[in-house]
N, C-alpha and C positions, 0 to 999 in steps of 0.2 A: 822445138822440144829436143832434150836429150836421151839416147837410146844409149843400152848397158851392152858392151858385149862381155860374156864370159871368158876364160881365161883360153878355152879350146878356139877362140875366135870362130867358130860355130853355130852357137845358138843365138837367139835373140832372145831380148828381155826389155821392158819395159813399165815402169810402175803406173798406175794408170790412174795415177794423182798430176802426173804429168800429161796427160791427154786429153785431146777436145773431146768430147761426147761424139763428132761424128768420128775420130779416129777409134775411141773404144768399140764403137757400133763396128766399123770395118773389119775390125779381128774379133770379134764375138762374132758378128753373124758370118763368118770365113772359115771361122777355126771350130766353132761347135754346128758342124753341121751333119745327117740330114735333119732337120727339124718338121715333124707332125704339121698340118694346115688344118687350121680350123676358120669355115668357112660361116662365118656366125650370122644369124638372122635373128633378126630383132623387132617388137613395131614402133612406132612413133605415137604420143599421142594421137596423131589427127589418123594413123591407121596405115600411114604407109609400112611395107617389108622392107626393110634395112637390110643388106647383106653386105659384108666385109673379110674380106680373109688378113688371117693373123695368124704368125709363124715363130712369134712371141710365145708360145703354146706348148701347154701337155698334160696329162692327167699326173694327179699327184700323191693320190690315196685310194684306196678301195671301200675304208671303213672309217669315215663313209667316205662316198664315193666324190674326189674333189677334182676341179677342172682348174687351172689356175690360166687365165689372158693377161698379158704384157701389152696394155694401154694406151698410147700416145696420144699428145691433145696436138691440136691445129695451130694454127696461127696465134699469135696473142695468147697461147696456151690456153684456150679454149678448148674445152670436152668436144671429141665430134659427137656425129650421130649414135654411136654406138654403143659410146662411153654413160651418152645424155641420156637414150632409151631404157639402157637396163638402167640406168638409177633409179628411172621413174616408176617402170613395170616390173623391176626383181624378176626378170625371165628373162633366158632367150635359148637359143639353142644352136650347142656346135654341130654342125654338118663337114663329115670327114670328106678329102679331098681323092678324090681317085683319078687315073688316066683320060678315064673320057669326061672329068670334070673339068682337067684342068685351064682348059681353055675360056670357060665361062666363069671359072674364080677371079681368073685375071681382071678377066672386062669388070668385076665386080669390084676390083683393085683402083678402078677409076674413078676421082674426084667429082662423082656425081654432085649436082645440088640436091636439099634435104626433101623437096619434093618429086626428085624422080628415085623410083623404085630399081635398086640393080636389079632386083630378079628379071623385072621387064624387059632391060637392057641385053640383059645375059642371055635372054630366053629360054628363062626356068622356069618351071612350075612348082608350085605348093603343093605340101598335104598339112590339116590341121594336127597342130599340136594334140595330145592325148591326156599327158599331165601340166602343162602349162600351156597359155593360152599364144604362146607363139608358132605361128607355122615352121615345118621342116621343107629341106629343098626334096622333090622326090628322087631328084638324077644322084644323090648322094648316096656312095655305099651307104652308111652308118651315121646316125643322127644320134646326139645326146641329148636328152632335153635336159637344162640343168635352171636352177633356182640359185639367184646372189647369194651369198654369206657374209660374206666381207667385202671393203674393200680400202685398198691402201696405196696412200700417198705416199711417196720415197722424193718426191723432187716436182716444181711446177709440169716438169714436160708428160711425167710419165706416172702410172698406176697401177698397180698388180687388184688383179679382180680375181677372187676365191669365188668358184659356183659348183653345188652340190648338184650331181647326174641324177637325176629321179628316174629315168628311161631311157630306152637304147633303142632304136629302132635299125633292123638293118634289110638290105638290098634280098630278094629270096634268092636261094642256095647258098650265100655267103656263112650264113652259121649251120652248123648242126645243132638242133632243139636237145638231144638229147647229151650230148657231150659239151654243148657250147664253144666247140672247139669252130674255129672261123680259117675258113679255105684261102688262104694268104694267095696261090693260084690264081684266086677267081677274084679275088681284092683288090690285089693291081694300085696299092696307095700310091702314091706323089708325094717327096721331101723335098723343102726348099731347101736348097745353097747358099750362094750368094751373088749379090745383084738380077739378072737376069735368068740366073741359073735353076735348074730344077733336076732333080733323079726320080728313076723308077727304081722300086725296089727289085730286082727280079734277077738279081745275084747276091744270093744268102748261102751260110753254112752255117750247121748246127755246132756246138758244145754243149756237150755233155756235163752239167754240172757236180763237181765230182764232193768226196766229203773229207777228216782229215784223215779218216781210221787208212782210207783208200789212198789219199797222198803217202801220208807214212809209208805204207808198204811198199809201194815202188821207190822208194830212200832206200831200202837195204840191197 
């Protein structure tokens, strides 16, 4: 493939009509990161927990409240597990990734076969679902339980899946009831990078969201 260089011999550029899908993937999952983990559980018909973390991820809407997963199918472009279960059940539920998660998201990252259970593997426990009939992981700060809406095909490999959040469930002390305000602190999320890589969130700084009346006046 041919790469552009600009005139400052500086920057990079590349159209990305010229590149292989794993090349796009290498500078998308490199260059927009950290990305939310959403550690999804699902059942199978015959009743196994499906767990998979997807980094594909993020919420999209509040009104109403929309979850949007970034898909991939298997081999022979076959749906996996995950993709197969919510088609069939219209449910499942993100469970958010934290520090003392991250270890058993991983294991859950592995090409299990369709009858072994990651949670098993991972050595997680369940709590029942509340508004849909899919269990939540209990070690998870914050659970979504979310119901399908859509779902859309862009290319054989890959799928974007729209699901409306009915419920939130989270870790106690992590939210305040009466502000809803959620103790980032005591959250302690996990972003994926890329390849092997992973961040803690736990160097932040605030801005102040300013308006124009208030830009203008520091102009003069």
């Amino acid at each position: 493939m041919a790469f552009e260089r600009t005139a400052s011999m500086t920057d990079f550029t590349a159209a990305f009509a010229d590149l292989e899908p794993r090349e796009r993937y290498k500078l998308l999952c490199a260059s927009v990161t950290p990305r939310p983990i959403a550690l999804v559980t699902c059942v199978s018909p015959e009743g196994v927990v499906n767990a998979a973390p997807f980094s594909f991820f993020n919420v999209f809407s509040e009104d109403p409240a929309l979850v949007v997963l970034g898909l991939q199918h298997g081999p022979g472009n076959h749906p996996k597990d995950t993709t197969r279960h919510i088609a069939a059940a219209g449910e499942f539920v993100v469970n958010l990734v934290d520090e003392g998660l991250a270890d058993a998201m991983n294991i859950c990252a592995i090409d299990f076969p369709p009858e072994v259970s990651e949670i098993d593997a991972a050595g997680l426990s369940l709590l029942p679902g509340v508004s849909v009939a899919v269990p939540r992981i209990a070690e998870a700060p914050f659970a979504l339980e979310c119901r399908k809406q859509v779902s859309l095909a862009f290319s054989p490999t890959r799928e974007l899946l729209v699901g409306e959040v009915v419920r939130i469930h989270a870790r106690a002390g992590l939210v305040d009831p009466k502000t809803l305000r959620v103790s980032m602190s005591d959250y302690k999320p996990v972003g994926r990078m890329f390849g092997d890589g992973y961040s803690r969130q736990n160097d932040r700084f605030d801005l102040r969201r300013g308006n124009y009346a208030g830009w203008l006046a520091k102009q003069d």
